[in-house]
C-alpha positions in Angstrom: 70.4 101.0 15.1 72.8 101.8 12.3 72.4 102.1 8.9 75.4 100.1 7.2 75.9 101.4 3.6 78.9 101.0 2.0 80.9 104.1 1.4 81.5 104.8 -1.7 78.6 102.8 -3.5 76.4 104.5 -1.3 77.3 107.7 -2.1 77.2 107.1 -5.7 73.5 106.4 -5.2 73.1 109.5 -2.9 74.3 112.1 -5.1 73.0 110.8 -8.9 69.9 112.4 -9.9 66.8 110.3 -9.4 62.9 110.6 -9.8 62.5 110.4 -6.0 65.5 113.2 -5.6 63.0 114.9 -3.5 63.5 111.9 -0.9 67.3 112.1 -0.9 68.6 113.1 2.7 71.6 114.6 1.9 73.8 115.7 -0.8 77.3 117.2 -1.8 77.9 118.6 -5.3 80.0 118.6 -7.3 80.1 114.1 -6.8 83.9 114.3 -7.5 85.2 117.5 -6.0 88.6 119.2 -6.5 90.9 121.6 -5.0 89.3 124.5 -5.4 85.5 124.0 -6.4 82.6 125.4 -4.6 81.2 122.7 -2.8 78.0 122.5 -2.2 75.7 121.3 0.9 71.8 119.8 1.2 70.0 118.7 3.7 66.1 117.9 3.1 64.8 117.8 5.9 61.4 116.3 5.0 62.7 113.3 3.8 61.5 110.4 5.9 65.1 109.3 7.2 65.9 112.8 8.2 66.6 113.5 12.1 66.3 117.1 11.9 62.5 118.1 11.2 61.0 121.0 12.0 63.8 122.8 13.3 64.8 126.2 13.0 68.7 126.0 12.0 71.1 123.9 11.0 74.4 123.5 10.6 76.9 121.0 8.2 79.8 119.8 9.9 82.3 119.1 7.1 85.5 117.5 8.5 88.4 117.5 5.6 90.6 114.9 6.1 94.2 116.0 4.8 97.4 114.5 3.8 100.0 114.0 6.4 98.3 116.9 8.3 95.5 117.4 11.1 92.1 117.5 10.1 89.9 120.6 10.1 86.3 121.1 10.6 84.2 123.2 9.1 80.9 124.4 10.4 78.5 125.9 8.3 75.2 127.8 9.0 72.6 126.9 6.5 69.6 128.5 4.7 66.3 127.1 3.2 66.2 126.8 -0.2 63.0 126.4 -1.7 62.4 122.8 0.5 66.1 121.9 1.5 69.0 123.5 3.4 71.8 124.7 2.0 75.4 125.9 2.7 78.6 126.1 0.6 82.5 126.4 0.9 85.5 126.7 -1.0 87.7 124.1 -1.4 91.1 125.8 -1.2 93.1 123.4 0.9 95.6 122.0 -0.9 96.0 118.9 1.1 92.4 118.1 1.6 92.0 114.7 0.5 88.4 113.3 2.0 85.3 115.0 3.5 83.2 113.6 6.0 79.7 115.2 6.5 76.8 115.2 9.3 74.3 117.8 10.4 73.3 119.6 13.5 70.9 121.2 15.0 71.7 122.5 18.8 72.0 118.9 20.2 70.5 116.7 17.9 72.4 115.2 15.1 71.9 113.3 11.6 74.9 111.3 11.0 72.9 108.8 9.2 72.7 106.4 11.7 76.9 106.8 12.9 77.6 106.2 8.8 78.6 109.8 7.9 78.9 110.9 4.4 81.4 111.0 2.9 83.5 111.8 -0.4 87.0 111.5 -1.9 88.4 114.6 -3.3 89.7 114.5 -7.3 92.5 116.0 -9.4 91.1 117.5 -12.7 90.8 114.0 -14.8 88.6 112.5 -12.4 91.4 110.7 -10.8 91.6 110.7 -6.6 93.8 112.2 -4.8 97.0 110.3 -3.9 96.3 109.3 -0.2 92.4 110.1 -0.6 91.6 106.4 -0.7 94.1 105.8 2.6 92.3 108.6 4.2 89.1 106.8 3.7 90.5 103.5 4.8 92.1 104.9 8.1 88.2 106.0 8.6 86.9 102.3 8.4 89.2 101.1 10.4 88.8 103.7 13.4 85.4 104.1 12.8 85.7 107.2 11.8 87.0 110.5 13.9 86.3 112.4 16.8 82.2 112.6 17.1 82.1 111.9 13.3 81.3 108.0 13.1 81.4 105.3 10.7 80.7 101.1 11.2 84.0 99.4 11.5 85.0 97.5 8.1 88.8 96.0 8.1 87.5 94.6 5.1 86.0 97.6 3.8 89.6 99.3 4.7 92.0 96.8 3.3 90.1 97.4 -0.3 90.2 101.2 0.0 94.6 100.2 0.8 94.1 98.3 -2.7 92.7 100.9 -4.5 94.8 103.3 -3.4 98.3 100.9 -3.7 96.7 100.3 -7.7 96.4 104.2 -8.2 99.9 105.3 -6.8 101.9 102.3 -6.0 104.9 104.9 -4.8 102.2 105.9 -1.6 104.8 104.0 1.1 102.1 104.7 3.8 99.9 101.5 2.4 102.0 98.8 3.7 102.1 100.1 7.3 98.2 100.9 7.5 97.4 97.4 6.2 99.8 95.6 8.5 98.1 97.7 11.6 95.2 96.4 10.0 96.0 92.4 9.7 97.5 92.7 13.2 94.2 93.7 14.5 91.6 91.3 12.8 94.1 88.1 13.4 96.4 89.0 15.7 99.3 86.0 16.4 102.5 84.9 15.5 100.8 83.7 11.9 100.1 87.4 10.4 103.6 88.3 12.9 105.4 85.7 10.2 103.4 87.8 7.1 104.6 91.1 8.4 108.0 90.5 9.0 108.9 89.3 5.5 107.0 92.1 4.0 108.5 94.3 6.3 112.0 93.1 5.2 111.3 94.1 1.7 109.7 97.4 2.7 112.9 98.3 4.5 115.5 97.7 1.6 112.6 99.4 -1.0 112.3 102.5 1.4 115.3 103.0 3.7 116.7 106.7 2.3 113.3 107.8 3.2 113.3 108.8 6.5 109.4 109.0 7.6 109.3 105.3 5.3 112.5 104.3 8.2 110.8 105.6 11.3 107.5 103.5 9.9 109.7 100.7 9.4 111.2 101.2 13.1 108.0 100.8 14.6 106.9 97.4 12.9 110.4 95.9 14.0 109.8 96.9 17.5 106.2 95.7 17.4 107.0 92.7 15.6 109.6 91.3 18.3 112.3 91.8 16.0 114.2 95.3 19.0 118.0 94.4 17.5 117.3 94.7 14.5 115.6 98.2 14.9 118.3 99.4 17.2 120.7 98.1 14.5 119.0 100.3 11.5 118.2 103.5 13.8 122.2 104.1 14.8 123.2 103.3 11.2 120.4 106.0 10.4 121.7 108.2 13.6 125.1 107.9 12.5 124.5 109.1 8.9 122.3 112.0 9.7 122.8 112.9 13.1 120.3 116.0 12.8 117.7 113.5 10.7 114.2 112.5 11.7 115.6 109.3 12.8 117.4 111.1 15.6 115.2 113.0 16.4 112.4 109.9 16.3 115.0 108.1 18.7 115.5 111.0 21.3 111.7 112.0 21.6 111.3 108.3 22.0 113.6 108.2 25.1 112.3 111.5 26.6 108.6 109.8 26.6 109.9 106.5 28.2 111.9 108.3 30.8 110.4 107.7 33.8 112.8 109.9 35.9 111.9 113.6 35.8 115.4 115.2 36.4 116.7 112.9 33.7 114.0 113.6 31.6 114.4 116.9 31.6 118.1 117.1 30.8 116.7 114.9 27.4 113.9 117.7 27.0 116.6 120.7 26.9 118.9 118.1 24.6 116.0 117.6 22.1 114.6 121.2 21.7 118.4 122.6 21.4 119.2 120.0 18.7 115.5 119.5 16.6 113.8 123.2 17.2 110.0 122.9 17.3 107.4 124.6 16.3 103.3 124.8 16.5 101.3 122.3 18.7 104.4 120.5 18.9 106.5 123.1 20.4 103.6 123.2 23.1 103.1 119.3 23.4 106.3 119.4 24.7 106.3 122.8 27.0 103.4 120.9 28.5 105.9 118.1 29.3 108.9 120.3 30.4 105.8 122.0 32.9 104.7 118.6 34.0 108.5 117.3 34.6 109.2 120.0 36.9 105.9 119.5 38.7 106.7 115.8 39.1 110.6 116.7 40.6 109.4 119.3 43.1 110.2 122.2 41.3 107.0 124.2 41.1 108.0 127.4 40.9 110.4 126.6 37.7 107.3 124.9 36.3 105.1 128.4 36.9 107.5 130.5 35.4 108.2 128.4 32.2 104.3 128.5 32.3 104.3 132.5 32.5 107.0 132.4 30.3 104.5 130.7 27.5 103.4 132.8 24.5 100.0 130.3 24.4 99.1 129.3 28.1 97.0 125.8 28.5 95.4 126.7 32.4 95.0 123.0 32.9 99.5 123.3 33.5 98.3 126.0 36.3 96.1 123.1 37.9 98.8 120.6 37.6 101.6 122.8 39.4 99.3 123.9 42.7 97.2 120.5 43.1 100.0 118.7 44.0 100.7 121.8 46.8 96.9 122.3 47.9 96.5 118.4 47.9 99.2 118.3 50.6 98.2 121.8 52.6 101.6 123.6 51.9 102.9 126.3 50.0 99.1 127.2 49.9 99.0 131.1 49.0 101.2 130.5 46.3 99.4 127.6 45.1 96.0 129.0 45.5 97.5 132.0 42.8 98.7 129.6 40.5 95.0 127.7 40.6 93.2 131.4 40.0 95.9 132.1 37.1 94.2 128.8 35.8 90.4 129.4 36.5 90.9 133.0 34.5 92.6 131.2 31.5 90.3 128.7 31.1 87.4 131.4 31.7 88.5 133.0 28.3 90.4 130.6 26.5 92.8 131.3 23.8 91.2 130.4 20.6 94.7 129.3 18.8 94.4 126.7 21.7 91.5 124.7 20.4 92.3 122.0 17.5 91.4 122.4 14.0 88.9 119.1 14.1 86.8 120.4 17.4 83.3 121.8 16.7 82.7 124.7 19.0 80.3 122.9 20.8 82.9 120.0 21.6 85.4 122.9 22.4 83.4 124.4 24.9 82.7 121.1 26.7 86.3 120.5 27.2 87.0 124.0 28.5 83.9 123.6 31.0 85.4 120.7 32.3 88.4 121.9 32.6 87.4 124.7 34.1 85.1 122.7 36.7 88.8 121.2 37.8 90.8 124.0 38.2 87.9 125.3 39.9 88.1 122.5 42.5 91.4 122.5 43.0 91.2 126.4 43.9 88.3 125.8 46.0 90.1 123.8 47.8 93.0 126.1 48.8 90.6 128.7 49.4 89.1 126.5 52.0 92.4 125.6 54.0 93.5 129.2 54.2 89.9 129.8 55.9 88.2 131.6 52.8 85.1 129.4 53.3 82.4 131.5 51.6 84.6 132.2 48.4 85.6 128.3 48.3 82.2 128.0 48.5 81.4 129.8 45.5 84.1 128.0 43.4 82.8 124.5 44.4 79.4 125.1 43.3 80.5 126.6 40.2 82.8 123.5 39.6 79.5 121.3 40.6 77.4 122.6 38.0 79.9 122.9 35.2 80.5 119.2 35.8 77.0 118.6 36.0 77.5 116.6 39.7 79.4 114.2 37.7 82.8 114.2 40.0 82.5 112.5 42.7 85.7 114.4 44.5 83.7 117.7 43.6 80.7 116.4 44.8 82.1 115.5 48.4 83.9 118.4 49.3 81.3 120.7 48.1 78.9 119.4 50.6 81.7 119.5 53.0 81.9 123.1 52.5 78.3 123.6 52.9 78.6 122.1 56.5 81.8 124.3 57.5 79.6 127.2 56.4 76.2 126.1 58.0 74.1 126.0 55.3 72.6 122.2 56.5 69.4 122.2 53.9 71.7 122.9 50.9 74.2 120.3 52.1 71.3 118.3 52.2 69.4 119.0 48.3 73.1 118.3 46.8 74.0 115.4 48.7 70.4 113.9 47.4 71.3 115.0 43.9 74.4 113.1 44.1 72.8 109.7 44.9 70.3 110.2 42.6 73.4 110.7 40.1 74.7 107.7 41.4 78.0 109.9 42.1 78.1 109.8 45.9 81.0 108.1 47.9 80.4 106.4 51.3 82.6 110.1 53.1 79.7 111.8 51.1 76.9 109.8 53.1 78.7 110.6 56.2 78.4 114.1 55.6 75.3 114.2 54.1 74.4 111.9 58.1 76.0 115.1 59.9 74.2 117.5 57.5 70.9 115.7 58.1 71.5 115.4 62.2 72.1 119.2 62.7 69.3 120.5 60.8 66.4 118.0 61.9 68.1 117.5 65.6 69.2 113.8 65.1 69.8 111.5 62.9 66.3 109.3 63.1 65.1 108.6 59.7 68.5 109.3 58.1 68.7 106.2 56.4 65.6 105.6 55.0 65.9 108.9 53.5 69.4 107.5 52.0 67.6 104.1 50.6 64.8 106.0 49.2 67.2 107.9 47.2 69.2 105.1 46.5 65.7 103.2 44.7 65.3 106.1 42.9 68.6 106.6 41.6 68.1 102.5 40.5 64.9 103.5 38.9 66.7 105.8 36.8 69.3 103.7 36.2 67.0 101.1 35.1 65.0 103.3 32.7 68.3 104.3 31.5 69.3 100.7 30.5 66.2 100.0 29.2 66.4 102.9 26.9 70.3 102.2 25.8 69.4 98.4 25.2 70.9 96.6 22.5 69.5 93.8 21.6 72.0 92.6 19.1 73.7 88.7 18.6 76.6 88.4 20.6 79.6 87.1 18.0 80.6 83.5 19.3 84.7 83.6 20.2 86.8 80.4 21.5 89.4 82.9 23.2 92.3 81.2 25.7 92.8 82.1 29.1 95.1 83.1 31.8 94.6 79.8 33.0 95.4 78.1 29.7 92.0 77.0 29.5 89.5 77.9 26.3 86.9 79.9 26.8 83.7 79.3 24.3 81.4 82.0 24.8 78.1 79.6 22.8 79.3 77.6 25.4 78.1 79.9 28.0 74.2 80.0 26.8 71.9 80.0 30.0 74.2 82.1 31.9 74.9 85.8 31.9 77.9 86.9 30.5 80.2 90.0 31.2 82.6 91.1 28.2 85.1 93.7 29.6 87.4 94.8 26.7 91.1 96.1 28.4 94.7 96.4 28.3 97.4 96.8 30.6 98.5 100.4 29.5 95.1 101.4 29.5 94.4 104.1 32.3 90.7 103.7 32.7 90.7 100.2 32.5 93.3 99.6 35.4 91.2 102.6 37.2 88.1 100.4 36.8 89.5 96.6 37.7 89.0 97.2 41.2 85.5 97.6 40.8 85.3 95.0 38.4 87.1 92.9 41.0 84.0 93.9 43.8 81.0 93.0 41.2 83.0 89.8 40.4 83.4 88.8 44.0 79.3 89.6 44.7 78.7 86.9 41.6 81.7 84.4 41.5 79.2 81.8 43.6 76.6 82.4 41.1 76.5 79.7 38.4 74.5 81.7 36.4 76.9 84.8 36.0 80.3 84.7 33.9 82.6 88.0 34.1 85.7 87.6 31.6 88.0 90.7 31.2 88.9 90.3 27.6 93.0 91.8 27.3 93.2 93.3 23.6 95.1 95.8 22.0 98.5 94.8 23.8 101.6 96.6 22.6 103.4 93.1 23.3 102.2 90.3 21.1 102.8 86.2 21.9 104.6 84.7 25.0 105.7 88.6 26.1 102.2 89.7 25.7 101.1 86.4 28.6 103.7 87.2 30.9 103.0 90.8 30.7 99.4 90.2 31.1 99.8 87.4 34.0 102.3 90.2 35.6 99.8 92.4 35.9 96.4 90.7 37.0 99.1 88.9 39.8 100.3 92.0 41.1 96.9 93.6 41.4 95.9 90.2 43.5 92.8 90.3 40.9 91.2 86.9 40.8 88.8 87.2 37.6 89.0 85.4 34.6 91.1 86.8 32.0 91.0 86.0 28.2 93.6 86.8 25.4 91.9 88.3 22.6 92.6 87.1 18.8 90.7 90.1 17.0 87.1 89.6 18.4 87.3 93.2 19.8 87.1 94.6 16.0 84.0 92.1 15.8 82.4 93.8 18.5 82.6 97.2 17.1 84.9 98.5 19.7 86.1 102.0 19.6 87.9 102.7 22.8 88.6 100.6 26.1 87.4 99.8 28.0 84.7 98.9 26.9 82.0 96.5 28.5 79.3 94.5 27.0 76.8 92.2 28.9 75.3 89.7 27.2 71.6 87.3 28.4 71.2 83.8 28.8 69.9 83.8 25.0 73.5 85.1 23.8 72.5 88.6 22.9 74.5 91.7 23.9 71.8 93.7 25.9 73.7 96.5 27.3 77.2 98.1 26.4 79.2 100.8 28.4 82.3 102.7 27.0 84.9 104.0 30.0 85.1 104.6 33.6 83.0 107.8 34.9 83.2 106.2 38.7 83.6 103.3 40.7 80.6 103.3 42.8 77.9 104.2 39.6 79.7 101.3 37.7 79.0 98.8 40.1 75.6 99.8 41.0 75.2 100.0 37.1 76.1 96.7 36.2 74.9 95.1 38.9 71.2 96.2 38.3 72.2 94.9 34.8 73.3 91.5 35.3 70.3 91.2 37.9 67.4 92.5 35.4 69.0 89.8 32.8 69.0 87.3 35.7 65.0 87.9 36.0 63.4 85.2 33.5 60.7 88.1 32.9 63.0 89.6 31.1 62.3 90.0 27.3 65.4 89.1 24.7 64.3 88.3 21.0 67.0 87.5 18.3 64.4 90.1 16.2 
């Protein structure tokens, strides 16, 4: 479980001398670094907390954390040094304001327990950095960044806003970060009240600065208060009609256009009038790519593409799926998809961003690569070039570790158009094992079976022996990942108007699904929620309750948006509002499910949607092992 040490006290213990210094894990010297001291790394790994023993390397991740600007990471090779690791960098960034450390070694980690270290970064009186102590709050409150973790604390983070509002009182950026803040630990027309007046105040204090404005602009739209924020951006527009206002206001229409011709007209508008430059120049030549894919005009979309000094070949995919998906244009297409698979072979290193390890890089690529891969596959297949589709598929199987189930299916489909029965056969097997096999998959893998055994007899007790084992490993996989932790007790009103206690649910087991209606995975996932909730909804002893959190709406438009949705999707399972419970629960991304015994404890906790069919086997093996009075829950 984790370790949950406070920040900076804990740190201030870490890295004073002591008699037991030989114990200490880790440590980074000088305690209050500046701009440009050598900083320097330990990592002992005999101390009796330490995750990396006995290994042969390791490396320090140190993620800076810099003012108004992306983070970087830095990974650093270290050395023994007498009986602990060491490594050491220069601290020449000027806008490095807080460094956040773990170590690796291949793929195991010491992040001490998800509770990286970490450390402000000083001016020469011993004085942080102005926006070191927001850094450091924005950290509690995500839970820190990327792969780097931290435990939640809104608490935690609003005293890190206070400290850093007592040291520069100018640093506009505290008021907006502590509002996000309230919103999210008691959200409701109360803290909407507190927000507005401040925001009022915040406004005539900050309006000739333009990034304070555009802050300001957000919290009246998120706070209800849309006149009033058109009012103040055209009196902004019409005194700087080349400001950041305008150009806030513009980008703003060009992402909610949902019309691709008109968006693009917006696109040419906003690059002629605000020149870009860096990722963002390519942020939005991805979208200029993507909005003539989505109006039909594929070969504009390839030459702006080829036209590209930095080339993503994810845009390839994008412009000949569409085209291969339908089976025309397929030549053309299948050269746009091999443009891709070549890019993303040898990727352009300016491509990856400044806060990926390599390691994380090269995941993303693979998997990239693995769809671009399919997608050419694909073609190859419908212009008859079986054996070389072949070849791609598999390729796109293994990179993806049989973890698509799209891939998955039309790979053993190829297998079958190419004869190769027995090797249809050892995938499709894989694939249920993997719990990644759709019901067309079975099919084939039935036709696979029947022509290289002469029939079908015995087919499906082949498929259910399989399917045990792939429950077997699911189950062993549950076990391992169990929780075992207190479930926090919420009185949370429903859909239905009804409140919803969940210590009022003891003896029953409970399903917590954490969503929101612009949330892709969790729409992609309701269905199956909707099929495990129909198995169980004349069960007394289960509960599912899809928890809505994180709404961009707040109050009455946030209901009606909400009931909108769950009546148009003809879902029938009980929905809750959330008032801040989903920061209780440690929640980093949605969705995010947690299932909970007939004791109250959280058992079991999945984050996103890799499948339909795996989550539903998934939790329903779940909810029936904590159905099984055998089973053991402790509140130890």
């Amino acid at each position: 479980m984790m370790k949950k040490l406070g920040g900076p006290l804990f740190l201030a213990v870490l890295l004073l001398p002591s008699a037991a210094s030989q114990e200490r894990l880790a440590t980074i010297a000088p305690q209050m670094p500046k701009i440009g001291d050598q900083i320097v790394i330990t990592y002992n790994g005999a101390a009796k907390s330490a995750n990396l023993r006995n290994v042969n390397e390791i490396t320090a991740e140190l993620m800076v954390m810099r003012d108004a600007e992306s983070p970087v990471l830095h990974e650093l090779p270290m050395k023994m040094s007498g009986k602990v690791w060491k490594c050491s960098l220069r601290l020449t960034d000027a806008k490095a304001r807080l460094l956040l450390l773990r170590f690796a070694s291949g793929e195991m980690k010491d992040d001490n327990g998800e509770n990286v270290w970490d450390v402000l970064v000083y001016d020469g009186n011993g004085k942080p950095l102005k926006g070191a102590h927001y850094q450091r709050s924005s950290i509690l409150m995500m839970g820190g960044f990327y792969e780097l973790k931290r435990p939640k604390d809104p608490e935690g983070a609003l005293a890190e806003l206070d400290k850093e509002q007592q040291l520069y009182p100018d640093n506009w950026s505290v008021a907006p970060m502590r509002w996000s803040i309230l919103m999210r630990q008691k959200p409701g027309e109360e803290t909407k009240v507190v927000v507005k007046e401040e925001l009022e105040k915040f406004y005539a204090a900050h309006k000739p600065n333009e990034d304070a404005l555009q802050a300001a602009l957000i919290w009246y739209d998120q706070t209800g208060q849309r006149e009033r924020a058109d009012q103040i951006r055209q009196e902004a527009i019409s005194s700087k009609p080349k400001g950041k206002v305008a150009e806030g206001a513009l980008s703003r229409e060009i992402y909610m256009e949902r019309d691709p011709a008109r968006r693009l007209e917006k696109l040419d508008r906003f690059l002629r009038d605000f020149p870009q430059k860096g990722q963002q120049l390519d942020n939005y030549s991805m979208m200029r790519v993507n909005s003539l894919v989505q109006a039909g005009q594929h070969d504009q979309a390839a030459a702006v593409l080829d036209a590209l000094p930095r080339k993503d070949g994810t845009l390839y995919n994008n412009i000949s799926w569409p085209l291969i998906e339908k089976g025309v244009q397929l030549e053309k297409a299948v050269r746009w998809a091999k443009k891709g698979v070549d890019l993303l072979r040898s990727p352009e290193p300016s491509m990856k961003p400044s806060y990926f390890s390599n390691a994380q890089w090269k995941r993303m690529n693979e998997s990239a690569l693995g769809a671009v891969l399919d997608t050419y596959a694909y073609g190859l297949d419908q212009i008859g070039k079986r054996q070389e589709a072949e070849l791609a598929y598999r390729e796109a199987y293994d990179l993806t570790k049989g973890g698509q189930e799209d891939i998955n299916q039309r790979l053993v489909e190829c297998y079958i158009k190419n004869e190769k029965y027995d090797v249809a056969m050892v995938v499709a097997t894989e694939c249920i094992h993997k719990g990644k096999a759709t019901d067309k998959l079975i099919e084939q893998f039935k036709v696979a079976y029947a022509k290289a055994k002469g029939s079908d007899a015995g087919f499906d007790r082949v498929v259910n022996e399989a399917k045990q084992l792939a429950r077997e490993e699911v189950r062993k996989e549950a076990l391992k990942g169990r929780v075992n932790k207190a479930a926090v007790d919420f009185a949370l009103k429903g859909l239905d108007g009804k409140t919803v206690r969940l210590s009022g649910l003891k003896g029953k087991v409970v399903v917590v699904d954490f969503w929101a209606t612009w949330c892709g995975p969790c729409k992609a996932s309701f269905p199956y929620l909707q099929q495990v909730y129909e198995k169980y909804k004349s069960n007394p002893n289960v509960v599912i309750l899809a928890v809505n959190t994180w709404e961009n709406e707040t109050g009455a438009a946030r209901e009606t948006a909400v009931k909108k949705f769950i009546e148009e999707n003809k879902y029938t399972f009980p929905v809750l509002y959330d008032e801040g419970f989903v920061e209780k629960y440690g929640v980093e991304g949605i969705p995010t499910k947690f299932i909970i015994d007939k004791k109250g404890m959280i058992q079991f906790k999945s984050v996103g949607f890799l499948g339909g069919q795996k989550m539903i086997e998934e939790m329903t093996l779940q909810i029936e092992m904590l159905l099984d009075d055998k089973f053991y829950s402790s509140m130890n």
